[in-house]
C-alpha positions as CSV (number, residue, x, y, z in Angstrom):
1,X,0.0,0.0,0.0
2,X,2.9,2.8,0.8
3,X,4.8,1.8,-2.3
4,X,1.4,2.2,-4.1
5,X,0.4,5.3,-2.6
6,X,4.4,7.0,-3.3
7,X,3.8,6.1,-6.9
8,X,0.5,7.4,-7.0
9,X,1.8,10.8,-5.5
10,X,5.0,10.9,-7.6
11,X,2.6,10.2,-11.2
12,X,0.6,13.2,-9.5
13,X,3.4,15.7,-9.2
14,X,4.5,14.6,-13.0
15,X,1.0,15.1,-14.2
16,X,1.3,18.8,-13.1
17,X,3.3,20.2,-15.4
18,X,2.6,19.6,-19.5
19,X,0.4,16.8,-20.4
20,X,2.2,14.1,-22.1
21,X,0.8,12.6,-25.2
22,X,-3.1,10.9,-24.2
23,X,-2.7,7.1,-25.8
24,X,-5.2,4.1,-25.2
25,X,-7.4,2.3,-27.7
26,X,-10.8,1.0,-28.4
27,X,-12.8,-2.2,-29.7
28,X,-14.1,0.0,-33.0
29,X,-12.3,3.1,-33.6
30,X,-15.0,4.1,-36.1
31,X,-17.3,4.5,-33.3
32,X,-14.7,6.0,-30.4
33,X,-11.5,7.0,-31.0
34,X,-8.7,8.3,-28.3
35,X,-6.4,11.1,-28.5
36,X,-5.2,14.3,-27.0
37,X,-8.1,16.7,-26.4
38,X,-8.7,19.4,-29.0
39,X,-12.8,20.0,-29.4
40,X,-13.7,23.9,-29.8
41,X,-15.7,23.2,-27.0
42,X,-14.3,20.8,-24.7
43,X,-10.2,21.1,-25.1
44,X,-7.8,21.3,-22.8
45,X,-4.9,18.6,-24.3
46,X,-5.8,15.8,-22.4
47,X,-7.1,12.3,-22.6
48,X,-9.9,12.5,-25.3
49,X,-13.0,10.7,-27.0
50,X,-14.1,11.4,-30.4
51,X,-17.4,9.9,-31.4
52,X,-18.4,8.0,-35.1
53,X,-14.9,10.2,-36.8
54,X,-16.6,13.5,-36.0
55,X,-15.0,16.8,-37.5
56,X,-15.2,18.7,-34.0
57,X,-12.3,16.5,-32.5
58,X,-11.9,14.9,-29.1
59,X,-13.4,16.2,-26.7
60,X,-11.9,16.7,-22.6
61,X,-12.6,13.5,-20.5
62,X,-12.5,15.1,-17.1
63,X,-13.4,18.8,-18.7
64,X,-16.2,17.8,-20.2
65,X,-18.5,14.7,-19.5
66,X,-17.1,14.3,-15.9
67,X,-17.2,18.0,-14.9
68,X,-20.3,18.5,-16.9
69,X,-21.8,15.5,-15.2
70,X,-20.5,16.1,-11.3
71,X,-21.8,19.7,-11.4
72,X,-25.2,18.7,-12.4
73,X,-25.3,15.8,-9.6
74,X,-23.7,18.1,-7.0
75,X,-27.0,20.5,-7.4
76,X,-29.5,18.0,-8.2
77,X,-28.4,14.3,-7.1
78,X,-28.0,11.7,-8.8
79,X,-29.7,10.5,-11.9
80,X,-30.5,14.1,-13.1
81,X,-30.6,16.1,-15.9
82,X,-27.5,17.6,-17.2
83,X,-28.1,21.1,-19.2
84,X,-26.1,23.2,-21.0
85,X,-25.7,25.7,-18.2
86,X,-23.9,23.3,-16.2
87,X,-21.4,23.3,-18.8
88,X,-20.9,26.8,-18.9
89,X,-23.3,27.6,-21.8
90,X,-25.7,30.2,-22.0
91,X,-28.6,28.9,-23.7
92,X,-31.4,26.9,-22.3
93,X,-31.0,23.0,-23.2
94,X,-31.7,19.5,-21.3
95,X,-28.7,17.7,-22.5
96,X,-28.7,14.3,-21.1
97,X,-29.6,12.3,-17.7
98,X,-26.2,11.8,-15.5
99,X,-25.4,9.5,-12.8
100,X,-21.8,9.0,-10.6
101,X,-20.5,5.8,-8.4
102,X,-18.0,5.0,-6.7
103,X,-16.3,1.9,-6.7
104,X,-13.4,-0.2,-5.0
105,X,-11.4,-3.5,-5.0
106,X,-9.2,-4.0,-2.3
107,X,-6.9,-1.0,-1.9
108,X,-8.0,0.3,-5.5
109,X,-10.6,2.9,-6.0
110,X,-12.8,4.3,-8.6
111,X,-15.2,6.5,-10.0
112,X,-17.8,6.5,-12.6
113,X,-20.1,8.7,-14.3
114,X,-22.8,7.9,-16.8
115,X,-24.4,9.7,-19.6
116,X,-27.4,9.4,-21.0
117,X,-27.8,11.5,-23.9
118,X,-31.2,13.4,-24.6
119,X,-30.9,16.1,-27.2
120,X,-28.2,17.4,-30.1
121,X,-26.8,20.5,-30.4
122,X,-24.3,21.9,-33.4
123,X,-21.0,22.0,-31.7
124,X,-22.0,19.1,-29.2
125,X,-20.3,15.6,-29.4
126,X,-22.6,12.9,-29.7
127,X,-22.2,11.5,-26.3
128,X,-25.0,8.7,-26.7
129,X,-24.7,6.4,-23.7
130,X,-21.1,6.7,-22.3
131,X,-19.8,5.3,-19.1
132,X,-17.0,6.8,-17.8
133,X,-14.5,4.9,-15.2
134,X,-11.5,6.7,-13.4
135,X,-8.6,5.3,-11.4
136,X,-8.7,7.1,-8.1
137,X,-6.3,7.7,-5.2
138,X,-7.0,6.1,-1.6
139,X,-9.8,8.9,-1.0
140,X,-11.8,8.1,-3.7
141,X,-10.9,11.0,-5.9
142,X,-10.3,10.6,-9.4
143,X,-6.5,11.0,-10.5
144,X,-5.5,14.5,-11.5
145,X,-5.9,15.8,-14.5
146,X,-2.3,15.0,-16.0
147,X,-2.0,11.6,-14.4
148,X,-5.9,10.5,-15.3
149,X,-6.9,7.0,-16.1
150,X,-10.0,6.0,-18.0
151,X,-12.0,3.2,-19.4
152,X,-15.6,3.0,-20.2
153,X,-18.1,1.8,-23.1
154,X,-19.8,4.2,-25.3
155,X,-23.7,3.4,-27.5
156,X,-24.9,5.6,-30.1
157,X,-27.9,7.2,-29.0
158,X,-31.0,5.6,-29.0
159,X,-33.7,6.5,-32.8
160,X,-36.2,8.9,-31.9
161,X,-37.0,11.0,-28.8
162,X,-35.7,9.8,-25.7
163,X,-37.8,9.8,-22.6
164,X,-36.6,12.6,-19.7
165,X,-36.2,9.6,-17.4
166,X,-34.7,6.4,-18.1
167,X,-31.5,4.0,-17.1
168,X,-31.2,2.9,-20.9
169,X,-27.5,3.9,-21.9
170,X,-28.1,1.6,-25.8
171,X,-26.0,-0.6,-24.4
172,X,-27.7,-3.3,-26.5
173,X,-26.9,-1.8,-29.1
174,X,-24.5,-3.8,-31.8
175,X,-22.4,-0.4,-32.0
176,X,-21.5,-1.1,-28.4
177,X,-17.7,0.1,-28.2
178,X,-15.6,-0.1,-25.7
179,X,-11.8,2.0,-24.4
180,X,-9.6,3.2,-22.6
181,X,-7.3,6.1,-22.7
182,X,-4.7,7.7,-19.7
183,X,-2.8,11.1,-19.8
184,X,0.6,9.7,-18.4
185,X,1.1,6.9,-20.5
186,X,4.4,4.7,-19.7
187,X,6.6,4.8,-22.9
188,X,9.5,2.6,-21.0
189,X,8.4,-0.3,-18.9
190,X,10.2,-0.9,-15.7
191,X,10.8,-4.0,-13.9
192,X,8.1,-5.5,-12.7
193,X,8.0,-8.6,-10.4
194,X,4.8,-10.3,-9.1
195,X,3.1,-6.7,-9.4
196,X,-0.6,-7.5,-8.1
197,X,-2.8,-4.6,-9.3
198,X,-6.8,-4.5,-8.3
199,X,-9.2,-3.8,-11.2
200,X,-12.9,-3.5,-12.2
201,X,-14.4,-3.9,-15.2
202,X,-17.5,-2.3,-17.5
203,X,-19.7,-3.9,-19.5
204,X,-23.3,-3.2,-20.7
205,X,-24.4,-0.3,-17.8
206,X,-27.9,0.1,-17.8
207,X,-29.1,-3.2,-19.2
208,X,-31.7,-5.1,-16.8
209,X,-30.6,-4.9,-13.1
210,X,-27.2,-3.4,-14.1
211,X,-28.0,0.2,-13.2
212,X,-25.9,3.1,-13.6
213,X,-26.4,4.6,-10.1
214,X,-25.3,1.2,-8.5
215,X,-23.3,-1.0,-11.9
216,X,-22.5,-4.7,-11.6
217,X,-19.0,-4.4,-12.0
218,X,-16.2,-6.9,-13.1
219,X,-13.5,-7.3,-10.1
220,X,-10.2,-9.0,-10.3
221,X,-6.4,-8.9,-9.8
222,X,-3.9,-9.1,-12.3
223,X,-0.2,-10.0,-11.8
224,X,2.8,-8.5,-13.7
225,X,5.9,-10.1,-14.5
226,X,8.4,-7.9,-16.5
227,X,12.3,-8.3,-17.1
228,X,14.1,-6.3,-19.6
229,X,14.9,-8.7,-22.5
230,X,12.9,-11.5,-20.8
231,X,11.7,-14.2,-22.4
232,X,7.8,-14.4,-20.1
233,X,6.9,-10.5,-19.9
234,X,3.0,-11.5,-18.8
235,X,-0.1,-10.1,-17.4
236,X,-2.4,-12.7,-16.0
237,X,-5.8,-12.9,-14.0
238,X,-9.3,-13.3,-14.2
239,X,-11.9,-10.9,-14.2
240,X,-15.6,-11.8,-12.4
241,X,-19.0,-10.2,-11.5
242,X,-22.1,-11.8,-9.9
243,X,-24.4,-13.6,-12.9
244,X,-21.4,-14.2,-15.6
245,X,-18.5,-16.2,-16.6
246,X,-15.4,-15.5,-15.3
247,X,-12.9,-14.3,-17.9
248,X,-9.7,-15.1,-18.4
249,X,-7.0,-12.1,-18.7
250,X,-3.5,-13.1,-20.5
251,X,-1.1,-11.1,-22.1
252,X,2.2,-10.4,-22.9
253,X,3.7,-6.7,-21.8
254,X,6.0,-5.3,-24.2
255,X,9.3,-2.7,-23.5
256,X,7.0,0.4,-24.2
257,X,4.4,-0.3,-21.8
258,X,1.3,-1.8,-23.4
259,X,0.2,-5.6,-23.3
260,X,-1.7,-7.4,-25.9
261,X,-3.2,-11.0,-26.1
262,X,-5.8,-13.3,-26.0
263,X,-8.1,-10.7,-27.2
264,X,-6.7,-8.2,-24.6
265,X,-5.1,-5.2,-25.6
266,X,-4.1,-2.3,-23.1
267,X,-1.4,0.3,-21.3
268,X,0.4,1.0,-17.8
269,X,0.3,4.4,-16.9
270,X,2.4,6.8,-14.3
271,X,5.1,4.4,-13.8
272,X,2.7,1.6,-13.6
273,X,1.1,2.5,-10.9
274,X,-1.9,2.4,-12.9
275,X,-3.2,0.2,-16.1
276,X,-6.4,0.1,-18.1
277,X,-7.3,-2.0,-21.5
278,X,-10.1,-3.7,-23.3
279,X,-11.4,-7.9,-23.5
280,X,-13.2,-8.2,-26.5
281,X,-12.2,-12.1,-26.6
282,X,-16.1,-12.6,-26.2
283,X,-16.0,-12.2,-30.4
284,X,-19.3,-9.5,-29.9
285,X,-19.7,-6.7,-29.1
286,X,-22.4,-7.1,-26.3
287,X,-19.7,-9.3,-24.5
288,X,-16.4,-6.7,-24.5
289,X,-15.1,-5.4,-21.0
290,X,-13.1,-2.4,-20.3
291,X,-11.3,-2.4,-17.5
292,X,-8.9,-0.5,-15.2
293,X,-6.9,-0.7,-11.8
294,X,-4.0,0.4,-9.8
295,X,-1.3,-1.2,-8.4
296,X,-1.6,-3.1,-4.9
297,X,1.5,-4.1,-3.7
């Protein structure tokens, strides 16, 4: 837990100064793409979503969706309506129905906002039904900005008018995409012997009991085995949640800090004292995870 928490603090005072370069991935980058944030409305140069290849760029995890969302909870609780004031606009506009949770697994914590999009605007990204997961410190609080971990799914939003109240994010939808994308991406991979690190994983928020103020999440713990010039570089665990199989995690970690495998692909982040990637070894898209965690030990 200390050697967690001086990482943690360390990627933070890194993250302080310019952002690095944002890199993750995602199960259909037609759909949701990652990358540095650069929208008109929603910029700021750090981790990023762009939906279906739009022309307005990514837009600002944490200054957009995440800010958007917490302001609108902080006023009005959870589970209501988001509007354009709340992000700083001046005209009148319901803009979609937000929740937030929080989230742990062993000495790892989380939190995650929801977004249920209800109208379009020119300018706005088409947010559809995203769910947003952060890697937070040993308070609860989602990383800094700089040092910021995230993973989530992403619907397009539902044909015709969406009601004002509903816990449908589309996750049924066959567009269903999945990702993951940090700020402080590890470019270098240090050594890494019988590193444990907690995670949680997403999949299908808001279908049947799996609500977005309370989600069914995936827990596990993945183990890290890296030698420079090794010959077994691996990342290996299962991931679980009440009411579905257990799925297997294996990879192999490479020298510039990502792992791929077994239909996993993802990346460490601030020194590896974080990690988040993508399962989509389910072969559909209703079946894809997206996981994240922190380092326990």
């Amino acid at each position: 837990m200390k050697k967690r928490m001086i990482a943690l603090t360390a990627a933070a005072l890194l993250g302080s100064g310019a952002a690095m370069a944002a890199s993750g991935g995602s199960s259909n980058t037609a759909n949701v793409a990652v990358g540095n944030s650069n929208h008109i409305m929603f910029g700021g140069g750090n981790s990023g979503l762009k939906f279906e290849n739009s022309s307005l760029g990514f837009i600002d995890i944490a200054g957009g969706p995440v800010n958007g969302s917490n302001i609108a909870i902080d006023a009005r609780g959870n589970g209501t309506i988001m509007t354009a004031a709340d992000l700083g606009l001046l005209f009148p506009l319901n803009i979609a129905q937000v929740w937030r949770a929080s989230a742990s697994n062993g000495t790892a914590k989380f939190m995650i906002n929801s977004v249920r999009q209800i109208n379009t605007f020119a300018l706005a990204p088409q947010f559809g039904g995203l769910v947003i997961g952060q890697v937070a410190d040993s308070a609860g609080k989602p990383l800094a900005v700089g040092s910021g971990v995230y993973f989530g799914e992403w619907a397009p939003r539902a044909a015709g008018t969406p009601p004002s109240d509903s816990t449908n994010l589309n996750m049924s939808s066959g567009s269903r995409t999945v990702w993951y994308v940090g700020d402080n991406p590890v470019t270098a991979t240090p050594n890494l012997s019988n590193v444990t690190y907690n995670v949680i994983g997403i999949r299908q928020t808001g279908e049947g009991a799996n609500l977005p103020a309370t989600p069914n999440l995936y827990n596990g713990v993945l183990t890290a085995n890296y030698v420079a010039g090794g010959s077994s570089n691996t990342l290996a665990g299962n991931l679980s949640r009440t009411g579905d199989t257990t799925v297997a995690i294996n990879a192999t970690i490479n020298s510039t800090g990502q792992f791929t495998g077994d239909g996993v692909q993802g990346r460490f982040y601030n020194n590896a004292a974080a990690l988040a990637g993508i399962y989509t070894g389910g072969g559909t898209a209703a079946t894809n995870i997206a996981f994240g965690g922190s380092r326990s030990n």
